[in-house]
N, CA and C of each residue as an Amber inpcrd file, in Angstrom:
protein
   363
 147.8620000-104.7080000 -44.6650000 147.5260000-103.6130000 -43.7950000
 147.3800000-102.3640000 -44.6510000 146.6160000-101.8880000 -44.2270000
 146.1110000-100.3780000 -45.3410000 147.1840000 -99.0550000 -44.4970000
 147.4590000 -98.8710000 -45.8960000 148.6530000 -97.0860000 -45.7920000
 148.3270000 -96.3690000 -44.7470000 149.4240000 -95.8840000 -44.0830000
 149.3880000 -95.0750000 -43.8100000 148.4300000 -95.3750000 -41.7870000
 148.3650000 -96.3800000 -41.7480000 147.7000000 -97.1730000 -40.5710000
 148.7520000 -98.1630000 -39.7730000 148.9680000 -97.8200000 -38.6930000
 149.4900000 -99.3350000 -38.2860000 150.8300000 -99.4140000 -38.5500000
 152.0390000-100.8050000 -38.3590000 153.0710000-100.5750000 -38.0230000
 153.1940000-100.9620000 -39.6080000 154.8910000-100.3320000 -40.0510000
 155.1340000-100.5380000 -41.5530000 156.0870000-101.2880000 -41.2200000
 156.0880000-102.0590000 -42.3190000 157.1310000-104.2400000 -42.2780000
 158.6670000-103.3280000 -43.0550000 158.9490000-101.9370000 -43.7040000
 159.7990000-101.7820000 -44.0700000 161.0200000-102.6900000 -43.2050000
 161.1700000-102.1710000 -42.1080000 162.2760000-102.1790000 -41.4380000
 162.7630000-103.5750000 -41.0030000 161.5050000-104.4890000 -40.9100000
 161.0940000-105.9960000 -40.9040000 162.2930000-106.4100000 -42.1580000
 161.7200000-106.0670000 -43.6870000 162.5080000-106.5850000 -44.6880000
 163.9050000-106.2340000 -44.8690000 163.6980000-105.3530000 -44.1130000
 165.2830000-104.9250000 -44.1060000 166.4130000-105.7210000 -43.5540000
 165.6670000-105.7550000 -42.3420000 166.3410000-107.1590000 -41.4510000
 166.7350000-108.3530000 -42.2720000 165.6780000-108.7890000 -42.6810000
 165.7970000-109.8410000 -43.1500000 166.3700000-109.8610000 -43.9570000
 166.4140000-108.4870000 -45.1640000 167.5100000-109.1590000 -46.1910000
 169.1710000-108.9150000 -45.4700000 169.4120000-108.0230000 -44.4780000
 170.4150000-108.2280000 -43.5840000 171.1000000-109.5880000 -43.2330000
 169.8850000-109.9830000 -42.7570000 170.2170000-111.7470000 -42.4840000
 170.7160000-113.1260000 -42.8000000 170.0160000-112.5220000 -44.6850000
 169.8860000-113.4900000 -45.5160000 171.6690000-113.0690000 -46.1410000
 171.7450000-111.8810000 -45.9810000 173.6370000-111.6260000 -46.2320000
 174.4630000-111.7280000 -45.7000000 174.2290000-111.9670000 -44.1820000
 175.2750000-111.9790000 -43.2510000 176.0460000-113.5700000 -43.7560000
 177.4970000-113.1920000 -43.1230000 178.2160000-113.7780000 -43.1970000
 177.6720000-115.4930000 -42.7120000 177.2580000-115.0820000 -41.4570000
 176.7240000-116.7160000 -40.8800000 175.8760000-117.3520000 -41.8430000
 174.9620000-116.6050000 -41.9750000 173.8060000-117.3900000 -43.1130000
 174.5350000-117.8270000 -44.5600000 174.9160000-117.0750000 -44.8770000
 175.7200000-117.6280000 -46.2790000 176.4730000-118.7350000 -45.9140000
 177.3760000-118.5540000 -44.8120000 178.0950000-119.9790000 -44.4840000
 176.7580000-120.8330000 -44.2040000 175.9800000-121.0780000 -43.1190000
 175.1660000-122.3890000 -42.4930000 174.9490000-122.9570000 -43.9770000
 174.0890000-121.8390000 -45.5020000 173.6210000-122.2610000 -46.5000000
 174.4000000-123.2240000 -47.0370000 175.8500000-122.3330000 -47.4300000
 176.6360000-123.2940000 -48.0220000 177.0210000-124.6350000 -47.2820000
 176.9270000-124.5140000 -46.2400000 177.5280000-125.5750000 -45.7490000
 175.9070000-126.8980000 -45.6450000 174.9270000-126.3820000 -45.4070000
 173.6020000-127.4930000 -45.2830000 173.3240000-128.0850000 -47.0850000
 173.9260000-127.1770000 -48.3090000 174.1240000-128.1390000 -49.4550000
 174.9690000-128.5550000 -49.3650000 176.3010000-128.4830000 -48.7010000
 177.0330000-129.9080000 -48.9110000 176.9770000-131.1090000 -47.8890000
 176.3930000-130.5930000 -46.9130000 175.8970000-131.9360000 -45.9430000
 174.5770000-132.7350000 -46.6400000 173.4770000-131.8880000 -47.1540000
 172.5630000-132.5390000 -48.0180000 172.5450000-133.5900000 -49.1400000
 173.8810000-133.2790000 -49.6600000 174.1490000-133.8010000 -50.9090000
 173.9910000-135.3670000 -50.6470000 174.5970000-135.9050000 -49.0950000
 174.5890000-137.2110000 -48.8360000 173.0160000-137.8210000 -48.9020000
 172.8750000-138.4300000 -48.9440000 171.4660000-139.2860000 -48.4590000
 171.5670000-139.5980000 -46.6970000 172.9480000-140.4810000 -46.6880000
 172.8240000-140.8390000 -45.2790000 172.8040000-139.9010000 -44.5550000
 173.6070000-138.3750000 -44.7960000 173.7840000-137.5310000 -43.5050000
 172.5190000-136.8200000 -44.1310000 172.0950000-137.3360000 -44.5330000
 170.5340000-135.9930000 -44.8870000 169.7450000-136.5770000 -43.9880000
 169.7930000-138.0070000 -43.8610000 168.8440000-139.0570000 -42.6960000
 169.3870000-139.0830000 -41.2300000 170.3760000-139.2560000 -41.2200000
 170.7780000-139.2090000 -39.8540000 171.0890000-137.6870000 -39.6700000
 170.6310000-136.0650000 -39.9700000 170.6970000-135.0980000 -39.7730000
 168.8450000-135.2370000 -39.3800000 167.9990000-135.5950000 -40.2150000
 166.6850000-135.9010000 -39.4050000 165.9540000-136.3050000 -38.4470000
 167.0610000-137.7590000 -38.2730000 166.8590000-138.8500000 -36.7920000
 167.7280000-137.5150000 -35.6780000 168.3910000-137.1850000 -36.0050000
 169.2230000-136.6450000 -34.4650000 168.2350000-135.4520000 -34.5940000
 167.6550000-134.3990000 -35.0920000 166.9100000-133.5730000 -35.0030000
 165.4310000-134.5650000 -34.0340000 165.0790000-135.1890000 -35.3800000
 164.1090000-135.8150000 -34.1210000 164.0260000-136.0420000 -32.5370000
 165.3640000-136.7280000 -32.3500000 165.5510000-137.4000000 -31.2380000
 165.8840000-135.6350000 -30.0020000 167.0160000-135.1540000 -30.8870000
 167.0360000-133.7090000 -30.4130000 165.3560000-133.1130000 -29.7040000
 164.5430000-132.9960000 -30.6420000 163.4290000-132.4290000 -30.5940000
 162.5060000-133.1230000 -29.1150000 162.9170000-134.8410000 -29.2730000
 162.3110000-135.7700000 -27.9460000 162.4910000-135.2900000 -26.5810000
 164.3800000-134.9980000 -26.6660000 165.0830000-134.9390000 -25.3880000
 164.6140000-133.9920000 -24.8050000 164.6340000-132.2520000 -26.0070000
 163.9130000-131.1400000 -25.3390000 162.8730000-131.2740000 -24.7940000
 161.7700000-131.7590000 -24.8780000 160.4530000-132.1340000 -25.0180000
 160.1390000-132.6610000 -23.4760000 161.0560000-133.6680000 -23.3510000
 161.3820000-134.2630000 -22.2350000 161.7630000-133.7060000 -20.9930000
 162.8510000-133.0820000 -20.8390000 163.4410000-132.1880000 -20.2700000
 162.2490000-131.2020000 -19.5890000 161.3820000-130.5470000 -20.7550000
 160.3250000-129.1470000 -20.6140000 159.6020000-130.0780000 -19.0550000
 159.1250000-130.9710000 -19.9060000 158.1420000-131.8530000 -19.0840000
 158.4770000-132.9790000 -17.5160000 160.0640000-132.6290000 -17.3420000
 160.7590000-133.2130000 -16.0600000 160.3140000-134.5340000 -16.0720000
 160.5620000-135.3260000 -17.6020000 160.9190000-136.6690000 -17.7670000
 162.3560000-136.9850000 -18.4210000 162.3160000-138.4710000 -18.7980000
 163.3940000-138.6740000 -19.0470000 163.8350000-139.2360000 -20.3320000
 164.1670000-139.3830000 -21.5360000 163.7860000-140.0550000 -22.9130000
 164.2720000-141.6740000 -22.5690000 164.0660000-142.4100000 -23.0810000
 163.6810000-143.6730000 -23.1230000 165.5650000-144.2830000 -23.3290000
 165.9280000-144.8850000 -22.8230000 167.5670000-145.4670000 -22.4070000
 167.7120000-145.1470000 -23.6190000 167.0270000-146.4280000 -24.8990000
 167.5780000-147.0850000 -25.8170000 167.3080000-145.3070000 -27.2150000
 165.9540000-144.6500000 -27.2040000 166.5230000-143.5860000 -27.9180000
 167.6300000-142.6730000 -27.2480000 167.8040000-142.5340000 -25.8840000
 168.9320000-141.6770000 -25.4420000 170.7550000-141.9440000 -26.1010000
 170.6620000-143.9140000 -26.2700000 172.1530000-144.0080000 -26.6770000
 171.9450000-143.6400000 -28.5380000 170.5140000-144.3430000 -28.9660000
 170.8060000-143.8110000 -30.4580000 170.9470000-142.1880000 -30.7250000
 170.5990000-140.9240000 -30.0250000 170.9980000-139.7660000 -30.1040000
 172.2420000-139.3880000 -29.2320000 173.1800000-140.5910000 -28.7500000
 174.3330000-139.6060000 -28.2910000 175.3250000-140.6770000 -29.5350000
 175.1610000-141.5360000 -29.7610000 175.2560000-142.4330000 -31.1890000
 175.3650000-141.3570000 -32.7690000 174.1670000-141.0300000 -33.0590000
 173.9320000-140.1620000 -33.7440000 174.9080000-138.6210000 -33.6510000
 174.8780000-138.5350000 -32.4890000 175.7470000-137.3440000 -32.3760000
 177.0980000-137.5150000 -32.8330000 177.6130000-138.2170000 -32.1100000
 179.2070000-138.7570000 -32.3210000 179.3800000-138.6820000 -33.9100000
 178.6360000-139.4280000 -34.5390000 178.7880000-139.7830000 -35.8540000
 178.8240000-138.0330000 -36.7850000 178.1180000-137.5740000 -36.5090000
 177.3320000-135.7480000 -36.6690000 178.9190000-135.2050000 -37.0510000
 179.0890000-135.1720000 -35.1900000 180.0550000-134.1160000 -35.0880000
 181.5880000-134.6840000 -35.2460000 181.7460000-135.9160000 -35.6880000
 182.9680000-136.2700000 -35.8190000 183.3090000-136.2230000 -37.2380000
 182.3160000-136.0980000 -37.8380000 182.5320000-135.5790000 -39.9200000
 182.6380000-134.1880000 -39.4640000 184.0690000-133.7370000 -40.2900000
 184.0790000-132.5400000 -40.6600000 183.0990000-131.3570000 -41.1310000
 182.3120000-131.9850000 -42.0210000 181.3050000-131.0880000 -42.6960000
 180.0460000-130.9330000 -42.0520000 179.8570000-132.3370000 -40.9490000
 178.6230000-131.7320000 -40.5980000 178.6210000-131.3280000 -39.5170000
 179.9770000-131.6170000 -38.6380000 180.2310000-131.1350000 -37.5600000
 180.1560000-129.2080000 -37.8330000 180.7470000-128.8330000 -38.6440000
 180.5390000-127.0670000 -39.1630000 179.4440000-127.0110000 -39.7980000
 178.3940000-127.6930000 -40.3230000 177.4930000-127.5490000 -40.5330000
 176.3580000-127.2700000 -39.2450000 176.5920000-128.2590000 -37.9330000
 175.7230000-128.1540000 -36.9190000 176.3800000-127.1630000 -36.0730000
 177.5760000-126.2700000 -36.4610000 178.0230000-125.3430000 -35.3090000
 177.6410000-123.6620000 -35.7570000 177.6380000-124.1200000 -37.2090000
 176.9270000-123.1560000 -38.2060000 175.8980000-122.5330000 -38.2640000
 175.0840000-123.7530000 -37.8220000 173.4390000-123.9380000 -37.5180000
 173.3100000-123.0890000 -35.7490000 173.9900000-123.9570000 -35.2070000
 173.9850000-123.3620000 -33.9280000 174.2660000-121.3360000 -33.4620000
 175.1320000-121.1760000 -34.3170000 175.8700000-119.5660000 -34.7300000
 174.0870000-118.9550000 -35.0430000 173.5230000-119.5760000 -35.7680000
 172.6350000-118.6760000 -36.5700000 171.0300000-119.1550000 -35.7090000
 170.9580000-119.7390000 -34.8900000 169.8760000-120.1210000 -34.1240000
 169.7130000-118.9850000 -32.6950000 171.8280000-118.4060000 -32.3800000
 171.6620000-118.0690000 -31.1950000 171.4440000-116.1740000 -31.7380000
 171.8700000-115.9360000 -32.9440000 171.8510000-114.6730000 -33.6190000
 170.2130000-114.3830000 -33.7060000 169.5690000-115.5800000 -33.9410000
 168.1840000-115.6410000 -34.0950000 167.2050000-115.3480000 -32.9740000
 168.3440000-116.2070000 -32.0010000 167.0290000-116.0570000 -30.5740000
 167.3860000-114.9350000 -30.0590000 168.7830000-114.2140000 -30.1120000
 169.2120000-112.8950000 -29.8430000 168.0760000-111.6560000 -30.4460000
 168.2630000-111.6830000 -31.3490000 167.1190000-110.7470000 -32.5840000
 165.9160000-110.9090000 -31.8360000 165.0590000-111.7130000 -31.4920000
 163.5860000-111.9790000 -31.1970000 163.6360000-111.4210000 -29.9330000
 164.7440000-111.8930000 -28.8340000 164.9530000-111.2850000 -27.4880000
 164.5220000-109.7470000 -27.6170000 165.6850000-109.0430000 -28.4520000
 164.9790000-107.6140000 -28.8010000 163.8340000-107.2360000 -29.2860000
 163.6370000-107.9550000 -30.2220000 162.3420000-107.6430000 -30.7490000
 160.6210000-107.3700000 -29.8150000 161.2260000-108.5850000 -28.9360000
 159.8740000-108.8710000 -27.5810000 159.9710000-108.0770000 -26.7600000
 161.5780000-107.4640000 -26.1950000 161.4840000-106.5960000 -25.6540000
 161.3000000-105.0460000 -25.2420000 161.3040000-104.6900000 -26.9860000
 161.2070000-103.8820000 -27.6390000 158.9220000-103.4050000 -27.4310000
 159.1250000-104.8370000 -27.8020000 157.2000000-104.6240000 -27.8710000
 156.8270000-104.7810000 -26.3730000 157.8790000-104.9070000 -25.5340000
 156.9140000-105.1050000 -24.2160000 156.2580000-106.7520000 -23.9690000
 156.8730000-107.3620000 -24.7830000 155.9480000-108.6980000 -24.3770000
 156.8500000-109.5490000 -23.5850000 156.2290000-110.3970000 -23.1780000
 157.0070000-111.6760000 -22.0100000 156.6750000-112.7400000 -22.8110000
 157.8590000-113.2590000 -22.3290000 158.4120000-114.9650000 -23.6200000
 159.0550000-116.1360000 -22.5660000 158.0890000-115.5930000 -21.3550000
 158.5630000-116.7710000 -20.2560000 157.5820000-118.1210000 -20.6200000
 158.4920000-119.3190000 -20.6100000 157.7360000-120.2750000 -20.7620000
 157.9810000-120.8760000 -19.4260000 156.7770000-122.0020000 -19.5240000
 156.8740000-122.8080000 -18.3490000 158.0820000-123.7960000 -18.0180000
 158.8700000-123.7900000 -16.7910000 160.2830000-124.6600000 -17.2060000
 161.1880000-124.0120000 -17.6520000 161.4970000-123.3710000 -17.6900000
 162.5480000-122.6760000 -18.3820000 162.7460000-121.1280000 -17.8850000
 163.9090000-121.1770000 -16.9110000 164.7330000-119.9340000 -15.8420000
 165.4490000-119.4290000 -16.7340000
């Protein structure tokens, strides 16, 4: 964007390097390299995201996910949140998703825009 025109990203980077220091983010970081380090929980942190990603999907669309992926993602879960590390790893994640959707809330409302989706009160 040319000087002196238009909105300036200062305050944008600012944020962000805010973000990138906060306490939460430094924890989720540290904590997603030591859940990474595994192979298996690096795979079964993918499958439950996946399956995660189905259920929402599902839900939007007032269906239902399929029996047999529904028990492998409450399967998957159990396994998740019953390890120490990745159980604070996915609550970690969760801390910094709701700080996230908090931030954007302002941000949209700030600009005046609407972020109503379909399905979702």
């Amino acid at each position: 964007m040319r000087k002196g025109v238009g909105m300036n990203y200062d305050g944008a980077h600012a944020l962000a390097r805010e973000i990138e220091q906060s306490d939460e983010c430094r924890e989720y970081r540290r904590l997603k390299e030591i859940v990474e380090e595994n192979e298996t929980t690096k795979a079964l942190l993918k499958e439950y995201r996946r399956l995660q990603m189905m259920l929402q999907m599902s839900t939007l669309n007032h269906s239902s996910l399929p029996s047999d992926e529904m028990n492998r993602f409450s399967q998957i879960s159990s396994l998740l949140y019953g390890g120490t590390d990745t159980s604070a790893f996915l609550m970690a994640e969760m801390r910094l998703q709701q700080i996230m959707a908090d931030i954007f809330s302002i941000l949209t409302k700030a600009a005046g825009l609407s972020m109503d989706f379909p399905g979702i009160q």
